[in-house]
C-alpha positions in Angstrom: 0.0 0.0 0.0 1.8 3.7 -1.2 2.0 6.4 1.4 -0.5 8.2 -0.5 -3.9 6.6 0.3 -7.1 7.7 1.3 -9.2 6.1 3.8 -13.0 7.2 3.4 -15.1 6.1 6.3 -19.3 6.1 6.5 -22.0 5.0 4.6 -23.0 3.0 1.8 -26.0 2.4 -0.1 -28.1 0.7 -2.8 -29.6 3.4 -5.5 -32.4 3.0 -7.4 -32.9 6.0 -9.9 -35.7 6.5 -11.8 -36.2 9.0 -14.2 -39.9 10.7 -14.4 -41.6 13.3 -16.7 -42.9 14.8 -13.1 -43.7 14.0 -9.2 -46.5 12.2 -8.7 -49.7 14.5 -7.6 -51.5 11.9 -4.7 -52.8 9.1 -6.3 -51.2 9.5 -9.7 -49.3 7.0 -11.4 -46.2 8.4 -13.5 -44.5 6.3 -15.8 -40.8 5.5 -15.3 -38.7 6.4 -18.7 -35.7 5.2 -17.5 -34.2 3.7 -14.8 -30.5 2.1 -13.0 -29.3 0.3 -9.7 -25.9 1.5 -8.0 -24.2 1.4 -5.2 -24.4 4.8 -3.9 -24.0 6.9 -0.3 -22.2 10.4 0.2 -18.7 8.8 1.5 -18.8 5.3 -0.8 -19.5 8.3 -4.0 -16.6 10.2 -3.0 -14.1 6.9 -2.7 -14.9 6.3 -5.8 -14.6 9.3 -7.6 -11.4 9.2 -6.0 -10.3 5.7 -6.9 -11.3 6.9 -10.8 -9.2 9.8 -10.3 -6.4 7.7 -10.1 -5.9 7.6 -6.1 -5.3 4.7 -3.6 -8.5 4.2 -2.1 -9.6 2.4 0.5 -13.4 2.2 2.4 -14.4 1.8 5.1 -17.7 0.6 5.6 -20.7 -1.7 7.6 -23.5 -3.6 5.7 -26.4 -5.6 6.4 -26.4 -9.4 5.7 -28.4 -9.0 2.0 -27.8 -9.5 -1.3 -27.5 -5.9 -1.6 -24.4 -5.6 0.5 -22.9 -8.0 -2.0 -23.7 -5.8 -4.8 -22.2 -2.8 -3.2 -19.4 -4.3 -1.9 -18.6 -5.7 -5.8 -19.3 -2.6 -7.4 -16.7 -0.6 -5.2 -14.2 -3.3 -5.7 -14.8 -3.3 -9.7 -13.8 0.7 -9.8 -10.5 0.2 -7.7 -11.8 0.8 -4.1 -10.4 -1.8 -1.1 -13.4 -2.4 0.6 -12.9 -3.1 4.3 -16.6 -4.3 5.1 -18.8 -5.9 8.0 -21.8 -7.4 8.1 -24.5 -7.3 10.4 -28.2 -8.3 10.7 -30.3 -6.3 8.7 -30.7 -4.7 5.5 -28.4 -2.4 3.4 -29.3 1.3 3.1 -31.5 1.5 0.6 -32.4 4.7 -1.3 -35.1 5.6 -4.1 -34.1 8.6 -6.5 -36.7 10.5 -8.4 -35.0 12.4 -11.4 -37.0 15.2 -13.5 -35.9 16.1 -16.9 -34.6 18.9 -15.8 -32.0 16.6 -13.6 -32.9 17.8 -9.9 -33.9 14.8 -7.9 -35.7 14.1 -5.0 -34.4 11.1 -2.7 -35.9 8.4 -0.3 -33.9 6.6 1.9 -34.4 3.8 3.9 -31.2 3.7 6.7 -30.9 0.4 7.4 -27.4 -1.1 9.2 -25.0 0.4 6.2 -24.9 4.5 7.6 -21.6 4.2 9.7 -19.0 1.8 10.8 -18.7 0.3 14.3 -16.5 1.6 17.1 -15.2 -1.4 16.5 -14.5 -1.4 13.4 -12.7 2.1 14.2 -10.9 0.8 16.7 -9.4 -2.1 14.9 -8.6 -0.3 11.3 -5.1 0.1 10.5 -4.3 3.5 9.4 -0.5 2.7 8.3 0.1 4.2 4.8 -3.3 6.6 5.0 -2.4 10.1 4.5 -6.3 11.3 4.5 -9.5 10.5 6.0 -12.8 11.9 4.5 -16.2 10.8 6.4 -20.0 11.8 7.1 -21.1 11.9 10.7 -24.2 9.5 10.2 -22.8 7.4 13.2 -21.4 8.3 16.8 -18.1 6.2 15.6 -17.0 8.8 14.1 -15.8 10.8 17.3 -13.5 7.9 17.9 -12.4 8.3 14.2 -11.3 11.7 14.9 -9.6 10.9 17.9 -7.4 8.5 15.9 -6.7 11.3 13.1 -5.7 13.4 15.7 -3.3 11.0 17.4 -1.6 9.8 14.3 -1.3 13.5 12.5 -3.7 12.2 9.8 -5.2 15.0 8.0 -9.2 14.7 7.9 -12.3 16.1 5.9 -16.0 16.2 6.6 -19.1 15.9 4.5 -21.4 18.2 6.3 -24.6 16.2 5.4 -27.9 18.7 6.8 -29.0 15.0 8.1 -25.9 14.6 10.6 -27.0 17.3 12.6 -30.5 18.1 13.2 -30.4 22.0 14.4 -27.0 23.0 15.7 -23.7 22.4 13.9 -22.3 23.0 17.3 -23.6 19.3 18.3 -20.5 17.9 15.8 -17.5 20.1 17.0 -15.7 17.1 18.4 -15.7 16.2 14.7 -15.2 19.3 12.9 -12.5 21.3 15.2 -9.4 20.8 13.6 -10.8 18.9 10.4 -8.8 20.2 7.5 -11.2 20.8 5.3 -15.4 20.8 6.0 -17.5 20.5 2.4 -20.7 22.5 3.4 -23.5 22.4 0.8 -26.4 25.1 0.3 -28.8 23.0 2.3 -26.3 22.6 5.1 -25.1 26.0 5.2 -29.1 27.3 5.2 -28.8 25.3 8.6 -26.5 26.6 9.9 -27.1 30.5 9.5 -26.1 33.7 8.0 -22.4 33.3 7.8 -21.4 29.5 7.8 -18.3 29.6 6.5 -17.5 31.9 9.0 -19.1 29.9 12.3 -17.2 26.8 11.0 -13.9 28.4 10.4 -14.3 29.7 14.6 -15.1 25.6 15.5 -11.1 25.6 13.9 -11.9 24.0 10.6 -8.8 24.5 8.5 -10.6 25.2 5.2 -14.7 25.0 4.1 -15.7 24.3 0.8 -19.2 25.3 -0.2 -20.8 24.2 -2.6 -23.0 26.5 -4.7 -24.2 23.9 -7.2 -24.0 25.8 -10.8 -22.2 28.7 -9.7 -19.3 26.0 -8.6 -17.8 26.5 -5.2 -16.2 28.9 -2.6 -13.5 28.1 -0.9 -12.7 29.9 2.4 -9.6 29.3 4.3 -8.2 30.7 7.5 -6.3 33.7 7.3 -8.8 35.4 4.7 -8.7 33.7 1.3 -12.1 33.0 0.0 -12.0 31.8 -3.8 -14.6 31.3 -6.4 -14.3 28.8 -8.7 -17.0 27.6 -11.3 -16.5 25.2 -14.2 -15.3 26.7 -17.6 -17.8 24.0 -19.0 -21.7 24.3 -18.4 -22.6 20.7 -18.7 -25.8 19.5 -19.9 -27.6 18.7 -16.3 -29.2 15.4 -16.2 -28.6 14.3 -12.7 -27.4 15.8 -10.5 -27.2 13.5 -7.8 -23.7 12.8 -6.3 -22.4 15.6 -7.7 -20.6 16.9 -4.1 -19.8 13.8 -3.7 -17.2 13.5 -7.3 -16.1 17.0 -6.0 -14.8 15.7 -2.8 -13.2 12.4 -4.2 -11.3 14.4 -6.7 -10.3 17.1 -4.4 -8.7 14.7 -2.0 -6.9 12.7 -4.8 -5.4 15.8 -5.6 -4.5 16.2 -2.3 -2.8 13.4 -2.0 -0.5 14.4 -5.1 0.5 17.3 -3.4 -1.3 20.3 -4.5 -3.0 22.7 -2.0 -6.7 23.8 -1.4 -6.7 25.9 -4.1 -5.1 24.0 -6.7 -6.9 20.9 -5.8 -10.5 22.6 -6.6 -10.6 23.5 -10.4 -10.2 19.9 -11.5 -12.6 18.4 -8.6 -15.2 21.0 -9.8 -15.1 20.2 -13.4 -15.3 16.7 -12.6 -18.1 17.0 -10.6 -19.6 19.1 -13.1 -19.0 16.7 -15.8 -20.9 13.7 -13.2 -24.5 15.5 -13.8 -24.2 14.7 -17.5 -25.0 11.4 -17.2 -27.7 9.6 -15.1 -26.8 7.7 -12.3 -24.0 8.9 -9.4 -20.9 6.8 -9.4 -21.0 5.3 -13.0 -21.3 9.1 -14.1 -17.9 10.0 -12.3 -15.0 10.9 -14.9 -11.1 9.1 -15.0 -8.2 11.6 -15.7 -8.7 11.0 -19.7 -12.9 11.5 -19.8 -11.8 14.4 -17.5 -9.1 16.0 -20.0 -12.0 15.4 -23.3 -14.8 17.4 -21.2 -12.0 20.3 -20.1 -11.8 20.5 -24.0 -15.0 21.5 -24.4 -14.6 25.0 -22.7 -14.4 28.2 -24.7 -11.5 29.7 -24.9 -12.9 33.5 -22.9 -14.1 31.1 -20.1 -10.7 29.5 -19.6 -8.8 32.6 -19.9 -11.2 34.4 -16.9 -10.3 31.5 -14.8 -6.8 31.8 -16.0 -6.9 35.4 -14.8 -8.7 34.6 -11.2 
């Protein structure tokens, strides 16, 4: 195993998407014009974005004793990603995805045992070789992980799911102080107020990441910087499901080669740019070479504003 390996740690699921012409009104049937099966789940998504951007991956992860944990557990495996995995009774995480045309979705989910990995499983991981940890608080393991990062030196990120906390963010500062990096989305920083990037920099986050959908991302770092940067490509939207997910999976893989914040974000946005062009989230996620053929696509004025940013 290299010395540059990411560890991501949380939750993993089985996707159904179906693609509809509109929501249901009550007691309307729609027809479905389309539809796939992944595995899916905010960290499993982002290990594999980062496994097709060319990182060592590894996951970290507890399922229920189904046929659906085999299926996710092979899908991860199929893409690159060493799945550390246990079972227990009960059924996988299970989520239903209801795509419009127009590629916003609307998503059912069914927990199950498959949201977060046992203390145990914390406990007993071996974090030789990992140079970054990225996780979602769906599970009260994760204090323990943090303790770990912060014994060993390892650097960490969070995925600030609006789920993990239901009204304060303050409820996951054992988490979040000292985290180098926090990716905040518009629902999550809704929740937490007027100036989020702000609040979570003063819990001693190292850097925040929102996420602005469209508009592409800010990133906010301590000391002042705060840095737009949007995709010199407008994809054609058709789902945009996982979409934050790619971004953080390709941030960290650049990471792990080396480059800062900063540098790390233009590719990891146009990535997860180029994921809402297809349907589905993790077979919509781009290698370095479908990466390089969507950059290519960019008009020249876009690329030379970013250029001069």
């Amino acid at each position: 195993m290299t010395a540059a390996t990411a560890l991501f740690v949380g939750d993993v699921s089985l996707d159904l998407t179906l693609v509809i012409d509109h929501v249901p009104a009550p007691d309307e049937k729609v027809h479905v014009t389309s539809s796939c099966e992944l595995a899916g789940g905010v960290v499993a998504n982002a290990a594999v974005a980062c496994a097709r951007a060319g990182a060592s991956t590894r996951m970290l992860m507890q399922t229920g004793d189904d046929a659906g944990s085999r299926f996710v557990r092979t899908s991860l495996e199929r893409v690159g990603v060493q799945v550390e995995s246990e079972k227990v009774g009960g059924r996988t995480c299970q989520v239903v995805i209801l795509l419009e045309p127009h590629g916003e979705k609307r998503l059912l989910l069914d927990p199950g045992v498959s949201m977060y990995p046992s203390v145990a499983q914390i406990e007993a991981v071996d974090l030789a070789g990992v140079a970054w940890i990225h996780t979602a608080v769906y599970g009260t393991a994760a204090s323990r992980l943090v303790e770990r990062c912060r014994a060993t030196g390892i650097p960490w990120s969070v995925d600030l799911e609006p789920a993990s906390f239901a009204t304060d963010v303050a409820s996951l500062a054992d988490v979040i102080a000292g985290a180098a990096v926090v990716f905040c989305n518009e629902q999550a920083a809704r929740r937490i107020g007027t100036a989020p990037a702000a609040t979570l920099l003063a819990m001693g986050v190292g850097a925040v990441v929102l996420t602005l959908g469209s508009r592409g991302v800010r990133l906010v770092e301590r000391g002042g910087a705060d840095t737009p940067i949007e995709s010199p490509v407008r994809p054609v939207v058709r789902d945009t499901t996982g979409a934050g997910d790619c971004l953080a999976g390709w941030f960290i893989a650049q990471r792990l080669r080396g480059c800062s914040a900063v540098e790390s974000l233009p590719s990891a946005v146009l990535a997860a740019a180029l994921s809402c062009e297809h349907p589905g989230a993790q077979a919509s996620y781009p290698t370095p070479e479908t990466l390089r053929a969507f950059a290519a696509r960019a008009e020249p004025s876009r690329l030379h504003e970013q250029h001069e940013d």
